[in-house]
C-alpha positions as a Markdown table, in Angstrom:
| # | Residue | x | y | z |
|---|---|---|---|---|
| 1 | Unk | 8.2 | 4.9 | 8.1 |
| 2 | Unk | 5.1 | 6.9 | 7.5 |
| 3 | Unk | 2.3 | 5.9 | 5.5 |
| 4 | Unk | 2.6 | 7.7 | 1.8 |
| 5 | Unk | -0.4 | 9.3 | 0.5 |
| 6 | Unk | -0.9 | 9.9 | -3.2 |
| 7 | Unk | -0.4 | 14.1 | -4.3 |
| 8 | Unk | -3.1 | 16.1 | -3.0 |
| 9 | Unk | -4.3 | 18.8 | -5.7 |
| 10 | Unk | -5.0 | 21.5 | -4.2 |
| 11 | Unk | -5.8 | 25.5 | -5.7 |
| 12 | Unk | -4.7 | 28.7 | -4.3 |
| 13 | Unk | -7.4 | 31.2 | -5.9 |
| 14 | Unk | -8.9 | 34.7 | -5.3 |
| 15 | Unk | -8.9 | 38.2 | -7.0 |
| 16 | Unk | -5.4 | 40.1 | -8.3 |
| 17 | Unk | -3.1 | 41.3 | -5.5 |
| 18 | Unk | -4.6 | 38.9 | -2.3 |
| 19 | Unk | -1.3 | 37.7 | -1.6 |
| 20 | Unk | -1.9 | 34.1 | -2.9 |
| 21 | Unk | 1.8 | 34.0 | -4.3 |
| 22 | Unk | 3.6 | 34.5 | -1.4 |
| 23 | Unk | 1.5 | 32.0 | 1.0 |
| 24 | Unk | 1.8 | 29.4 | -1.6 |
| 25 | Unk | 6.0 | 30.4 | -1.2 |
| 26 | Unk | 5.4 | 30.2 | 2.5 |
| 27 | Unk | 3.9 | 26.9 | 2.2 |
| 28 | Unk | 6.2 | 25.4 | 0.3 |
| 29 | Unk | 8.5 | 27.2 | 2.0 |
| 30 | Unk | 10.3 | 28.3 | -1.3 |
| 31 | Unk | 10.7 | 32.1 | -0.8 |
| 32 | Unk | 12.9 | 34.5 | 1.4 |
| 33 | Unk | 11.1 | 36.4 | 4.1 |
| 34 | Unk | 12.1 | 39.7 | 2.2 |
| 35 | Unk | 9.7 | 38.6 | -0.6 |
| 36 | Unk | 6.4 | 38.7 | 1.6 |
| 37 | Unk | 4.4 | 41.5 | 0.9 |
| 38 | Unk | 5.7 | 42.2 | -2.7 |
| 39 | Unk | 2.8 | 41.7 | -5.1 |
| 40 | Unk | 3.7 | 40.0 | -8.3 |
| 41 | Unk | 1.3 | 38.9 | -11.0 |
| 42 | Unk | 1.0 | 35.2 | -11.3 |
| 43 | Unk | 0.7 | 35.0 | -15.2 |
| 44 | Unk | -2.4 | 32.1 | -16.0 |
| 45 | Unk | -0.8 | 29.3 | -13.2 |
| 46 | Unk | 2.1 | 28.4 | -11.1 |
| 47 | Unk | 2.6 | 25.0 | -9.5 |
| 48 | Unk | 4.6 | 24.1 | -6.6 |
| 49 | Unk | 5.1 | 20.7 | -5.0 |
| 50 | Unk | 5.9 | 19.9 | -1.6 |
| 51 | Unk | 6.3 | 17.1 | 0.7 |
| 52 | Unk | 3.9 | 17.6 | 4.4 |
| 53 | Unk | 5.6 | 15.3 | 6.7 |
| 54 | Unk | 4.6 | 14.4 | 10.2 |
| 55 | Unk | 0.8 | 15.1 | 9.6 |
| 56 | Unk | -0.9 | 13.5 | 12.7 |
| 57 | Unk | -4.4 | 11.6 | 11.8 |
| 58 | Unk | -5.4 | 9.9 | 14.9 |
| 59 | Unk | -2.5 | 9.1 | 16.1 |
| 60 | Unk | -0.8 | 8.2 | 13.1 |
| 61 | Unk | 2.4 | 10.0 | 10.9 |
| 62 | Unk | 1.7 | 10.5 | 7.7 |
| 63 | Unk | 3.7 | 12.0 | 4.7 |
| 64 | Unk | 0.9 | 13.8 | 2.3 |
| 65 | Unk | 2.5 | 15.4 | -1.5 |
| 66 | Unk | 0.8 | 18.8 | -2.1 |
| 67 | Unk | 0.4 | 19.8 | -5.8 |
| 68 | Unk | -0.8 | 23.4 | -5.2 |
| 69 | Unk | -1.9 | 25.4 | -7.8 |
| 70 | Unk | -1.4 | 29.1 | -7.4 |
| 71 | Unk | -3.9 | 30.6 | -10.0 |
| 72 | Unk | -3.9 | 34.2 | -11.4 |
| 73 | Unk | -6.4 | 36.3 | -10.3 |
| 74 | Unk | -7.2 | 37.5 | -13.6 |
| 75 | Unk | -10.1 | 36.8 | -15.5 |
| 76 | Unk | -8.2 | 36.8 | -18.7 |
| 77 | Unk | -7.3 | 33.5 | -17.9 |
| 78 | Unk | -10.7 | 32.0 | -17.7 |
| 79 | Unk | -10.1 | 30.3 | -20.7 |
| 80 | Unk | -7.7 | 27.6 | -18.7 |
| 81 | Unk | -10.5 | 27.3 | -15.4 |
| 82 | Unk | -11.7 | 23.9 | -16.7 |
| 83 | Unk | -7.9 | 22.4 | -16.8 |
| 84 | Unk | -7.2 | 24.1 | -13.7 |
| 85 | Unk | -10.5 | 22.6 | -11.7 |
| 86 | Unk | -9.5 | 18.7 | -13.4 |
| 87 | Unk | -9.1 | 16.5 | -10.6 |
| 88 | Unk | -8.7 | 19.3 | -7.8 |
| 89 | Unk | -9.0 | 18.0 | -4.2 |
| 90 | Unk | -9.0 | 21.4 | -2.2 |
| 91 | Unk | -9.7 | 24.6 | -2.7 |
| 92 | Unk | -7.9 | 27.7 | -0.8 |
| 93 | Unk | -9.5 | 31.5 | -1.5 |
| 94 | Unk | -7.4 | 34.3 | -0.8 |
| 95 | Unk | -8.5 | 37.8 | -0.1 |
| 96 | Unk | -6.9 | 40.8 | 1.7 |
| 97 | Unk | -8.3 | 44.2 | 2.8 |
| 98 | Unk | -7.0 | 45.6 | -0.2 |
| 99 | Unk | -9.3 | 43.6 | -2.0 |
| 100 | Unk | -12.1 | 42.3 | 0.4 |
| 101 | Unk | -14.4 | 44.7 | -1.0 |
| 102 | Unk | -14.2 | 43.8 | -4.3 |
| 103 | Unk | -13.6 | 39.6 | -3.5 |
| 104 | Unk | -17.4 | 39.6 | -2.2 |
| 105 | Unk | -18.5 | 38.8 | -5.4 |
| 106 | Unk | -15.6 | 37.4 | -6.6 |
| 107 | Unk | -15.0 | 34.8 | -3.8 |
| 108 | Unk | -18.9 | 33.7 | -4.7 |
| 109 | Unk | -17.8 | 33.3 | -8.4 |
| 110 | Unk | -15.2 | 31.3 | -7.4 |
| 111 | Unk | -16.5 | 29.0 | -4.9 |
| 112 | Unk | -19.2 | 28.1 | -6.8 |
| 113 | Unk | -16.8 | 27.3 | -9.9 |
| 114 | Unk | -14.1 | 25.7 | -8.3 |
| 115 | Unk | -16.0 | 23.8 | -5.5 |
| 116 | Unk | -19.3 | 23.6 | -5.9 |
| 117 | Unk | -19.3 | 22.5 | -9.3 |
| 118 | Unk | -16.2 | 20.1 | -8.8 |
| 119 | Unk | -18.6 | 18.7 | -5.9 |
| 120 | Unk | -15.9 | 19.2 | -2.9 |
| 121 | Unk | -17.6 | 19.8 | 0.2 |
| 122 | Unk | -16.8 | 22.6 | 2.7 |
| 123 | Unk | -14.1 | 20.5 | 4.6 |
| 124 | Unk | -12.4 | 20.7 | 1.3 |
| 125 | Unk | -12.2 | 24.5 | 1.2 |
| 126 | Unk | -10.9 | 27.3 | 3.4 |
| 127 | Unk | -10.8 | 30.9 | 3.1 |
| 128 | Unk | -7.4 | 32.5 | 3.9 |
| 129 | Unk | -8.3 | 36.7 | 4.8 |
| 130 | Unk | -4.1 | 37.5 | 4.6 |
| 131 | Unk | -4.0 | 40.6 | 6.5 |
| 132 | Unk | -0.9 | 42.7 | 7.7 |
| 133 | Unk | -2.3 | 43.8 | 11.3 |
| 134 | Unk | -3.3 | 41.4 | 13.8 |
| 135 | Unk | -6.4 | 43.4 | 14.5 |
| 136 | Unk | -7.8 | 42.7 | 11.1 |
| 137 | Unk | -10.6 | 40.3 | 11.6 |
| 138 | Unk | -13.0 | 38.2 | 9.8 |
| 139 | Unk | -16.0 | 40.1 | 11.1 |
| 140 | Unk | -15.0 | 42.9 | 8.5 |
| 141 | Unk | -15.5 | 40.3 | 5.1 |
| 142 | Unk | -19.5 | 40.6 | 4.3 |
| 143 | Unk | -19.1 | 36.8 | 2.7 |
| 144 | Unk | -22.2 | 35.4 | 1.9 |
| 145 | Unk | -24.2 | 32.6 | 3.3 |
| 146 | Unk | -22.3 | 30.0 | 1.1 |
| 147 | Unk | -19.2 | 30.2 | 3.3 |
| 148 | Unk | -20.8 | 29.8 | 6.7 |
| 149 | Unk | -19.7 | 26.3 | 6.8 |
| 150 | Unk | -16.5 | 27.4 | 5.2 |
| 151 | Unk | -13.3 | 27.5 | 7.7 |
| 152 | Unk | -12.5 | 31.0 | 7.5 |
| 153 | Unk | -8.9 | 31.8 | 8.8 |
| 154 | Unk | -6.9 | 35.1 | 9.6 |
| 155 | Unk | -3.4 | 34.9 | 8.0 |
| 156 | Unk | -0.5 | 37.0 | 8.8 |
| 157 | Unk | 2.7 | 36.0 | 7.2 |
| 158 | Unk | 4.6 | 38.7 | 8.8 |
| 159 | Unk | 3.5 | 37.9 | 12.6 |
| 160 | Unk | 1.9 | 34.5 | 12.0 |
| 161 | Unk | 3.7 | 32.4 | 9.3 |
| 162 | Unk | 3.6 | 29.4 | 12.3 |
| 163 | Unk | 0.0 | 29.6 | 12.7 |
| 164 | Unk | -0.4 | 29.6 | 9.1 |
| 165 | Unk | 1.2 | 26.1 | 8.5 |
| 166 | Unk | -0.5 | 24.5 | 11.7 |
| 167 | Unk | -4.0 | 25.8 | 10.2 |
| 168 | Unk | -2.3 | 24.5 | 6.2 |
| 169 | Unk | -2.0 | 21.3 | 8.2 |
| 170 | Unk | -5.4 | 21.0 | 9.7 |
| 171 | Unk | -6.8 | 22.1 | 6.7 |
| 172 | Unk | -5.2 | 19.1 | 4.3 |
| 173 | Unk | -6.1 | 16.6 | 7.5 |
| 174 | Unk | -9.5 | 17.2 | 6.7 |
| 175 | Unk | -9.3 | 17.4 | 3.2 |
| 176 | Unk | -7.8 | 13.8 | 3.8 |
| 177 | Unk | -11.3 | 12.7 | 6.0 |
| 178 | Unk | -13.7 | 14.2 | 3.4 |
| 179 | Unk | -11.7 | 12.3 | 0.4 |
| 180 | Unk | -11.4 | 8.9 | 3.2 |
| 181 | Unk | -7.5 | 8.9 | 2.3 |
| 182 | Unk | -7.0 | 8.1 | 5.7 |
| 183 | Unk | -9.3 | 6.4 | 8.1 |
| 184 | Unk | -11.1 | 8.4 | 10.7 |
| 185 | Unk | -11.8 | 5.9 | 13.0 |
């Protein structure tokens, strides 16, 4: 029996068309391969739920429910960025080279609203660049200072999907040590 940890809230944001749909799908594994790469608006917010199981924290199983919020990119949904930042626990941004030159700004406006005014700390945040060619790399986002101590991670559902849920994993472990869920001892 693993030790049960309460839902983790946790919101999947970043501008129109990053691909923040179908790696919440991934994640949650709730989609067919044939879906990745077909952009659909998300219309205000989506939420799925899923159950991470064998999480290893020191040497010790646990089961962790994800509540992830997969938010529209769209500012005409604003209005509904209080409810959606109530009680979040992580914060994922999305951006793609289709829109890495816009996100820039964009990423900024959202880190600062969803995590630095909901007081999470950088462990409590990744960046997620979803690209479609391995030789895509980080170096190419001009991010600002703020997300130097941000974990900044290449994503390739096409090539990579395995990677991605070992770094999804990683990423909610320490999301569990800056919240003390689990002990770190």
């Amino acid at each position: 029996m693993h030790p049960h940890l309460d839902k983790l809230k946790i919101l999947i944001i970043g501008p129109s068309d990053s691909g923040k749909t179908c790696i919440a799908n991934y994640l949650s594994e709730s989609t067919n391969m044939e879906d990745i790469g077909i952009p659909r608006a998300t219309q205000g917010v989506r939420i799925v739920e899923f159950e991470l199981s064998h999480l290893n924290v020191n040497d010790k199983q646990f089961k962790v429910d994800i509540e992830m919020w997969d938010c529209s990119g769209d500012h005409k949904f604003e209005s509904c960025w209080p409810a959606l930042r109530l009680g979040v626990q992580g914060v994922i941004l999305v951006c793609s080279p289709n829109t890495v030159n816009a996100a820039a700004r964009e990423m900024e406006l959202l880190y600062n609203y969803f995590a630095s005014q909901a007081k999470l700390s950088a462990k409590q945040c990744v960046l997620f660049y979803n690209c479609e060619d391995d030789q895509e790399d980080l170096e190419s986002l001009s991010l600002s200072p703020t997300f130097s101590k941000v974990s900044q991670v290449a994503v390739n559902l096409k090539t990579g999907g395995n990677r991605l849920k070992i770094d999804f994993s990683n990423y909610v472990i320490s999301i569990l040590q800056a919240i003390n869920k689990v002990n770190v001892m």
